[in-house]
N, C-alpha and C positions, 0 to 999 in steps of 0.2 A: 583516419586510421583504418587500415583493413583487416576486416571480420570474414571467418571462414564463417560462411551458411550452413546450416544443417538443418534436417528435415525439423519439422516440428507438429507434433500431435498435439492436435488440436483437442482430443477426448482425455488425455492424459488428466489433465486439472480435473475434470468431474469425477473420474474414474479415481484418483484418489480421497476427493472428499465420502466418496462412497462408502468405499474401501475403509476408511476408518470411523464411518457411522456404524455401518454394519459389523465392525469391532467390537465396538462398544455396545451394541445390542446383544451379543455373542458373549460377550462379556458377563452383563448380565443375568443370560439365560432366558432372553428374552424369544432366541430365534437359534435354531440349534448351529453349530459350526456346521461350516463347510468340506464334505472328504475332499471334493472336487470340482472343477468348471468347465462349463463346455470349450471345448477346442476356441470356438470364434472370439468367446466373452475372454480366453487368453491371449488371442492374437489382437486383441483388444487393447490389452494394457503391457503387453510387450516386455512385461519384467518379471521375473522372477518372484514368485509371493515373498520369500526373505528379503530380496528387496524392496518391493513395496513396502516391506509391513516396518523395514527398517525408515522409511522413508516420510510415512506415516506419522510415526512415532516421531522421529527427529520434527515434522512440520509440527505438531502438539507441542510440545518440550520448548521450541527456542521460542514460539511467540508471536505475536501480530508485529512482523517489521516497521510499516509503516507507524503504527503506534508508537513503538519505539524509536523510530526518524525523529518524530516530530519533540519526542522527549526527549534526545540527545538534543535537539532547539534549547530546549528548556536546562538542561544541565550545562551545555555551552554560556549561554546568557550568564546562568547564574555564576559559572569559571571567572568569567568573567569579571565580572564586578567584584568577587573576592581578589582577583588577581592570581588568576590560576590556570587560566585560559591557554597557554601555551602546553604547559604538562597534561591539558586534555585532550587536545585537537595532533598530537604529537602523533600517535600511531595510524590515523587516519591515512588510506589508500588515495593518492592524488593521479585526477588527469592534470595536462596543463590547462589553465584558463582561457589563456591563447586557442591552442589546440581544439581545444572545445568548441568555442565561437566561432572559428575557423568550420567548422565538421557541420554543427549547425546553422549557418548565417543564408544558405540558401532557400532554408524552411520556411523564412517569415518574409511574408510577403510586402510586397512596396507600401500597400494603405498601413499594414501592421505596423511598418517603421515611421508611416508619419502620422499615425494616430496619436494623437497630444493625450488623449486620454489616458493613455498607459503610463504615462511619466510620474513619476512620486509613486511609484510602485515598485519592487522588487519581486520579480517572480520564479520559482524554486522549483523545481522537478521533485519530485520524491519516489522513492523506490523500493520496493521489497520483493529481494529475489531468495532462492534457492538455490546459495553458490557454490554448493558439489563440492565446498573445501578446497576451492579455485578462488583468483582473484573476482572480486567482486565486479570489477567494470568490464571485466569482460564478455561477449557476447557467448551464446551455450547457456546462460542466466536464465530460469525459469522467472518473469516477472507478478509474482502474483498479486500486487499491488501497487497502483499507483494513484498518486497526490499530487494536487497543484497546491504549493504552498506561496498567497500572494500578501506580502509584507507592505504595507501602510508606511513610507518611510517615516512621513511625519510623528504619527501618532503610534505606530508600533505595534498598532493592529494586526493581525492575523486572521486570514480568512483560508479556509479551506476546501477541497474541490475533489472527490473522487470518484477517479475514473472509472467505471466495471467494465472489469477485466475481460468480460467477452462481450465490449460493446466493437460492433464492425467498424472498422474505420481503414483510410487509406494507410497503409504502414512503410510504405516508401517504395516512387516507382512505380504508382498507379496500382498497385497490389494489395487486395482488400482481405483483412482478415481478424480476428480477435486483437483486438489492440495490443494484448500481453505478449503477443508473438514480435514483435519488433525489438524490444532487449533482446531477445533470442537470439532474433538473426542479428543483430547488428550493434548490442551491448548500449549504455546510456546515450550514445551520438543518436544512433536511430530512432532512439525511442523519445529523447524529447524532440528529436525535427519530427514527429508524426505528432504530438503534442501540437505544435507549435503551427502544424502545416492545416489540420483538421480544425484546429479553434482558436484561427487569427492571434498566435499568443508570440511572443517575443522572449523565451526561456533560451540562455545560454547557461545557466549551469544547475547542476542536480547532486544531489544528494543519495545515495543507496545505503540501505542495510542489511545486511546477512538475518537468517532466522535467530542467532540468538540474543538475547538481550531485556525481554521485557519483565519476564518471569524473575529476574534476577534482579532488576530496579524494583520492581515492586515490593521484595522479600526484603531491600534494604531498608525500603521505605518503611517498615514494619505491616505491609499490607494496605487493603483501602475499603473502606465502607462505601457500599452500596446494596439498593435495596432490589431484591430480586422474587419472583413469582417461584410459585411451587413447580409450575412446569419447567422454570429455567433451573432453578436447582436439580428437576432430576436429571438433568441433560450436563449442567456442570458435572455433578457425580459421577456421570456415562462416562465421558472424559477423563474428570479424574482418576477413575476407577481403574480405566483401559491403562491409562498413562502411567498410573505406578505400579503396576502389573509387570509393564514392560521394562520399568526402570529398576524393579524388584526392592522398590522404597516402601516405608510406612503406607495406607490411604488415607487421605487426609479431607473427608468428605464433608462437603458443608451443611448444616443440620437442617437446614428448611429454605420456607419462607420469610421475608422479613428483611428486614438492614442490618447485614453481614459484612463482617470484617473478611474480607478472601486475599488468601495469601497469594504469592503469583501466580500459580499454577491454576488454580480455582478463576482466579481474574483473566488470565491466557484462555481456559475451557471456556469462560461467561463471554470473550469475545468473538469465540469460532461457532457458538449456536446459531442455526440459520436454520432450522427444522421446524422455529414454530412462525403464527401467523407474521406476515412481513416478509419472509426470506433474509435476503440481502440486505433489504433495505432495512430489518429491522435490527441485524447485526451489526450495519453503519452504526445505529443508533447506538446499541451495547458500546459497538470501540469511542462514538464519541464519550458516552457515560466513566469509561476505564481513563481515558486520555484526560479531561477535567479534572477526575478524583486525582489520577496522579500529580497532576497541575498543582492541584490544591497541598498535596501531601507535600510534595516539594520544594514548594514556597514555605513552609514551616522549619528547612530542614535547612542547617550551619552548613557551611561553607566544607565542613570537612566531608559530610556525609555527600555532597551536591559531588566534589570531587572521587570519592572512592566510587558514585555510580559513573563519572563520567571514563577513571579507569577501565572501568569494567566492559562500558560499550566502545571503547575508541577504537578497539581494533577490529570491530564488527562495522567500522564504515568506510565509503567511499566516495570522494567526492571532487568537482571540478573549482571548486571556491579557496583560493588561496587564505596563508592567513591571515594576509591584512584585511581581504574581503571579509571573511569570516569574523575579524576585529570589527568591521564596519556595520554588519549586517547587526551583529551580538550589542551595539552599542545602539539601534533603535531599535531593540527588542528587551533592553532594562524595566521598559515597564511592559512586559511581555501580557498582551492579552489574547485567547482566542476568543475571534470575535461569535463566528458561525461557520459552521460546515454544509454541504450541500453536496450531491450526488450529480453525476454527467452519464448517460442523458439522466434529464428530471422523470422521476417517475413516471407521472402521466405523460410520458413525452417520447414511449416507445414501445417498441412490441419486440414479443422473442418468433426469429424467425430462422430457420433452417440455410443456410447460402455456403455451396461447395461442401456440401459435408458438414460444415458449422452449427452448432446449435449458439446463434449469436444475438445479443440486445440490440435492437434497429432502431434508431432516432427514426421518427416517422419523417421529420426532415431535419436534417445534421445542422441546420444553416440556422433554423429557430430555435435549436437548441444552446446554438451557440451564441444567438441575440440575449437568452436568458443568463447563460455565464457569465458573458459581458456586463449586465447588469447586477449581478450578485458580487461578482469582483472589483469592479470601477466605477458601479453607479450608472454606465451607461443604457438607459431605457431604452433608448429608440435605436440602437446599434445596427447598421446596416453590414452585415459578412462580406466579405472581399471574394470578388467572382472565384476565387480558387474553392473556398468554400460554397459555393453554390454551385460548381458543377461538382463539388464533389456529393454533394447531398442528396444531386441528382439521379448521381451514378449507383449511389448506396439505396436508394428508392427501385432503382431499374432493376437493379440486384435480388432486391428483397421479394420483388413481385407487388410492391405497394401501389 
C-alpha cells in the first residue's frame, strides 16, 4: 500500500511529556507559569501552546493504548466463550490479511522462515498511536507504543516484549532512526517489516489502538486495587489534578500511601509516572502492575459486563486478523495466561546516545540483544542472528560512535 511521507520530529515525543510534567507542576504552584518562551525552545515544538496543551490533555484522558490492546485480548477471549465475539470484533478497522503478508513477507529473512523454532508460536505486533481522529492504519500515526505479543499455541501462554520507543533501529531502506518513526512514515506495514527485519521475527499481522479506551474499562470494572508509594501518589494527584482542571470535572485525588482502589483516571496517571527512580523502565513495571490487576478484575466479571467493555473499545481498534483468525487465535487464549513481560533492548544492554539529531536508546550490539529475545520468547538460548542482523548491529554501533 503506498504511504505519503512526511517529515517527522524526532523531539516532538519528549517535548510533550515535558510539556505536561511542567503542567502539572504549575498546576500545583509548585513552579510559577510561563508568560513566555524563547523563540528557539518554540521552533522547537512547532505547535501552537492551545495545541499542545490540547494534545496533552487528550494523551492523559484516553490512556495507555497498548495496555488497552492487550485488554481488548482479554475482553475478545472472554466474547468469546460467552458467545458474543462477533458483536465485539464488529466495528474493528480492517487491513486485508492477504495484503498484509503481501507488504510484509520481504522483512523476514530466509533463516527466519526456516527457523523450526518459531512454530507453535503466534506472533502479534501491537500498537499505540495518536490517530489525529483519522483512520488508525494509516501512516501520519504518531506510534508511542509498541508490543510484541507471542502466543503459546499450545498452552495459551502469553509473553510480552516492549519495544522503547527511541531505541535506534533500521526502519526501512537502510534508514536508521527512533523505531516509533516507521508507523509514521509508512502506517502498521512499515512498522512490523522493521519489527521483523531488526529481531529475526516472522510478524504478519498487528493489532493497533487509538488513545481511548483504558480509563473507561477500568471505571467499568469498578476500579482496581493496587498498592502505591507516597511519592507515586503525589505524581498520581499531579496528573489527576492537571487532568480535571482541564476537563472542568470533580478532582478526584487518591488519599495517600497504601492499597488503593484508583478509579481510571488515577490508574491511566499511575501508568504515565516515569519521574521517579527507574524512569521508563520503572513505568513498564506500573503498566505491567495495571494490566494484571485488570486481568484479575475481569476474570471476575459475566459475560454482560466483559461485553459492554468490549462495546466500548471496538471502535478504537485496528487490525489485519480476520475473524476467523481472530476465532482461532481467541480459542487458545480460553485459558488466557500472561506469562512475563520484558523490555527490548534489555536494560543493561544499552546506552542513550545522540545519532542525527536523535537523543536515542543504543543496543550496545542489536544482534545480542536479540539472542536474548529469542530466548525469552521461544526458549532459544544459544540463538545465533541472521547475517542481516549483524550487519545491522554493526551499522547501529558505527553510528552511535561505540
Amino acid at each position: 500500500m503506498d504511504r505519503t511521507r512526511r517529515a517527522f520530529d524526532p523531539q516532538e515525543e519528549q517535548a510533550y511529556e515535558e510539556y505536561a510534567f511542567r503542567r502539572g507542576l504549575q498546576a500545583q504552584g509548585r513552579i510559577p507559569r510561563e508568560r513566555s518562551r524563547a523563540p528557539q525552545e518554540r521552533a522547537v515544538r512547532r505547535e501552537t501552546a492551545p495545541a499542545r496543551r490540547a494534545r496533552a490533555v487528550r494523551r492523559r484522558r484516553h490512556g495507555h493504548p497498548v495496555l488497552t490492546s492487550i485488554f481488548m485480548i482479554a475482553v475478545i477471549a472472554a466474547a468469546a466463550t460467552a458467545g458474543l465475539f462477533l458483536r465485539v470484533v464488529h466495528g474493528f478497522e480492517r487491513i486485508d490479511s492477504r495484503q498484509m503478508e503481501a507488504a510484509v513477507s520481504g522483512s523476514i529473512s530466509g533463516q527466519t522462515v526456516a527457523d523450526t523454532g518459531l512454530r507453535g508460536y503466534t506472533n502479534i505486533a501491537l500498537f499505540g498511536v495518536d490517530s489525529r481522529d483519522q483512520s488508525l492504519a494509516d501512516g501520519d500515526n504518531r506510534s508511542d507504543s509498541i508490543m510484541i505479543a507471542s502466543v503459546n499455541d499450545r498452552t495459551g501462554e502469553v509473553k510480552l516484549v516492549s519495544v522503547y520507543r527511541d531505541t535506534l533501529l533500521d526502519i526501512g531502506g537502510g534508514e536508521y532512526a527512533k523505531c516509533n518513526a516507521a508507523y509514521a512514515y509508512g502506517g502498521p506495514e512499515q512498522a512490523v517489516a522493521m519489527l521483523n527485519a531488526n529481531l529475526d521475527l516472522n510478524i504478519t499481522d498487528f493489532v493497533t489502538i487509538g488513545f481511548e479506551g483504558l480509563a473507561e474499562a477500568i471505571d467499568t470494572l469498578g476500579g482496581i486495587e493496587i498498592e502505591i508509594t507516597e511519592e507515586e501518589a503525589e505524581y498520581i494527584n499531579m496528573y489527576v489534578r492537571d487532568m480535571h482542571s482541564e476537563l472542568g470535572t470533580p478532582d478526584t485525588p487518591v488519599p495517600g500511601a497504601g492499597l488503593q482502589t484508583l478509579n481510571g483516571i488515577q490508574a491511566t496517571a499511575y501508568c504515565r509516572i516515569r519521574y521517579t527512580a527507574g524512569d521508563d523502565f520503572k513505568r513498564a513495571n506500573r503498566q505491567r502492575t495495571v494490566l494484571q490487576k485488570t486481568f484479575e478484575k475481569a476474570g471476575k466479571s459475566g459475560p454482560f459486563t466483559m461485553l459492554k467493555l468490549g462495546n466500548a473499545l471496538s471502535d478504537k481498534v485496528a487490525t489485519s486478523l480476520s475473524d476467523s483468525e481472530m476465532a482461532s487465535l481467541m480459542m487458545k487464549l480460553t485459558k488466557l495466561e500472561l506469562a512475563d513481560t520484558q523490555g527490548f533492548p534489555d536494560q543493561a544492554g544499552f546506552v542513550f546516545a545522540t545519532v542525527n539529531g536523535q537523543d536515542c536508546v543504543v543496543p550496545y550490539t542489536l544482534s545480542s540483544e536479540v539472542t536474548k529475545l529469542h530466548a525469552f520468547l521461544f526458549g532459544q538460548e544459544d540463538y545465533v542472528p541472521s547475517e542481516e542482523v549483524e550487519r545491522r548491529s554493526e551499522e547501529i554501533r558505527a553510528l552511535a560512535g561505540l
